[in-house]
C-alpha positions, 0 to 999 in steps of 0.5 A: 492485829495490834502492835504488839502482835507476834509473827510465829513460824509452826511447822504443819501439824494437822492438829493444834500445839500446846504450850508448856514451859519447860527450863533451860538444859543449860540454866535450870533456873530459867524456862522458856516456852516450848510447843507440844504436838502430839509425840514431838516437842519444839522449842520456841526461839526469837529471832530479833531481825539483828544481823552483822550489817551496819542497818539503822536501830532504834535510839530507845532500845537498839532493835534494827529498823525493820517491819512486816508489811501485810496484805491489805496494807498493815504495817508491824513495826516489830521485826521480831519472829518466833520460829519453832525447831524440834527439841530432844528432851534428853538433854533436859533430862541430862542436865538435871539427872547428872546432878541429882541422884533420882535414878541411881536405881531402876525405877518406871516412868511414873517413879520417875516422875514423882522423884522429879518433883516438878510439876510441868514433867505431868504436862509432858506426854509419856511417849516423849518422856520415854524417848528423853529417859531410852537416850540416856538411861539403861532399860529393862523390861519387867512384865511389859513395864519399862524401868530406867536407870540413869547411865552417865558414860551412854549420855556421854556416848550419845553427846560424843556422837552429836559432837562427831555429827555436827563436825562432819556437816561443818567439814562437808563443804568449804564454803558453810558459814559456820566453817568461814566463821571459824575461819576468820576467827582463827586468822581474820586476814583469811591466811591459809591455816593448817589444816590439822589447826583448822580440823581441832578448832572444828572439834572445839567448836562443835564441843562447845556448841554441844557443851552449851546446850547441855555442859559434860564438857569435863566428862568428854574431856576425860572419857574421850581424851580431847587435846588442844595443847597444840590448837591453844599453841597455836593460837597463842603465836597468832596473838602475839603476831598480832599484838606485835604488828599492833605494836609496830601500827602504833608507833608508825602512827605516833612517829607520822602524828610527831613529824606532823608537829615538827616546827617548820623554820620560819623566815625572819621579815625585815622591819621597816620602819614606819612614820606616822603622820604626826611625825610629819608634822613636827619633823624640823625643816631643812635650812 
C-alpha cells in the first residue's frame, strides 16, 4: 500500500467485479464508477469521514483528520471509504427515455441498444438491461422474443411506490435519524409539531429524495396530486416567528451594547494649588 492507496467495501461475491462507468440518473452529463457482478449492479460511492461533529480538518483541503491503522502497524492517512450498494437501473434508463423518443414503439433488446447509441450500454449484461426496461416499459412477447416500449405513467407508478416506500420506514419508528432531521428542520427548538404538518413535510421529503435520483418531480405533481399549500403555510408562520424573535434578540442586544456606553457622571476633584520650590525662594520675607 501507498498513500494514496483506497480502502473499498464489496459485498461477498464468490466471483470477480467489473468496473464500468455509467452516468448519473440525475446528471447525464456526468458518470461515475459502477461494479458489475454477474445480474446485479452496484453503484460506487465515497464516503469522505465529514460528520456534523466539530473534529479537526486539514488546513490545505478541509478533510477531517482521521486514518486507518492497519495490522502490522501501517498508517492510511486518508480517511475516505469506498462503499458499494445495489443500483436499479431503471432509473438511468427513466431519466434518458423520458427526454428521448427512442421507445415510443416496440422494439427488442438489441434495437434498443443500438437506438441508444452509447457505448458503455454493450458493457451491460442483458439479463440487467431487461430488468431496468420490465420496470418502466410495456412488454410483449413475440415468438419468445420480448419487445418494449417505454411507458411513462408505469414509471411514475413505479417512482410513486418507492416515494410510499420510503415515508412508511421513515414513519416506522420515532427516533430514526432521517425523522429527527426533518424534525429539527421544521422547528429546531424541538417544539411539538402537528402531526398532519410532520406527516406532509415526510411526503415532501421522500419526494424529494426520490426526485434527486431521478427528477419526475412534475409528473407525480399532476398524476397523484401532492399538495403542500398548507405545509408551505405553515412554514412561512414558523419563519416570520423566527425573523421576529430575531428581531426582538437584536434589539435586546443593541439596547444592553448602549446602557453599556452610557457615561457615568464623574465627581469633579478640588484643585489644590501647588508651590514649587522656586517659588519658595523668591517668596518675599514677613517684616
Amino acid at each position: 500500500m501507498d498513500k494514496d492507496s483506497k480502502v473499498v467495501i464489496l459485498p461477498p461475491s464468490p466471483g470477480p467485479f467489473k468496473i464500468i462507468n455509467l452516468p448519473i440518473p440525475s446528471d447525464l452529463t456526468t458518470t461515475k464508477s459502477y461494479l458489475i457482478e454477474e445480474s446485479t449492479i452496484y453503484e460506487l460511492t465515497i464516503i469522505d469521514g465529514s460528520t456534523s461533529s466539530d473534529i479537526p480538518k486539514q488546513k490545505t483541503s478541509g478533510i477531517p483528520i482521521k486514518s486507518f491503522i492497519f495490522e502490522p502497524g501501517y498508517v492510511l492517512e486518508s480517511p475516505n471509504v469506498i462503499i458499494s450498494n445495489k443500483f436499479n437501473i431503471s432509473y438511468l434508463f427513466l431519466s434518458i427515455l423520458k427526454d428521448q423518443k427512442i421507445m415510443d414503439r416496440y422494439c427488442n433488446l438489441e434495437t434498443f441498444k443500438d437506438n441508444l447509441s452509447m457505448a458503455w450500454i454493450f458493457d451491460i449484461p442483458d439479463e440487467i438491461i431487461e430488468q431496468g426496461l420490465d420496470t418502466i416499459c410495456d412488454v410483449t412477447v413475440q415468438n419468445c422474443e420480448k419487445f418494449y416500449k417505454f411507458n411513462m405513467d408505469k414509471s411514475l407508478d413505479w417512482i410513486h411506490l418507492k416515494i410510499t416506500l420510503l415515508e412508511t420506514f421513515i414513519k416506522s419508528t420515532t427516533n430514526n435519524s432521517i425523522l429527527m432531521k426533518i424534525k429539527h428542520e421544521l422547528s429546531p427548538n424541538m417544539e411539538d409539531i402537528p402531526q398532519d404538518k410532520l406527516d406532509q413535510l415526510i411526503t415532501l421529503y421522500a419526494l424529494d429524495y426520490i426526485c434527486s435520483i431521478c427528477d419526475v418531480q412534475q409528473g407525480l405533481v399532476e398524476k397523484f396530486k401532492y399538495e403542500f399549500n398548507d405545509l408551505n403555510e405553515y412554514i412561512k408562520v414558523l419563519n416570520d416567528n423566527e425573523k421576529n424573535l430575531e428581531v426582538v434578540e437584536s434589539n435586546l442586544n443593541d439596547l444592553k451594547t448602549a446602557n453599556k456606553k452610557v457615561k457615568q457622571p464623574v465627581k469633579q476633584e478640588k484643585k489644590v494649588k501647588k508651590v514649587g520650590a522656586i517659588d519658595s525662594f523668591f517668596k518675599r520675607a514677613k517684616k
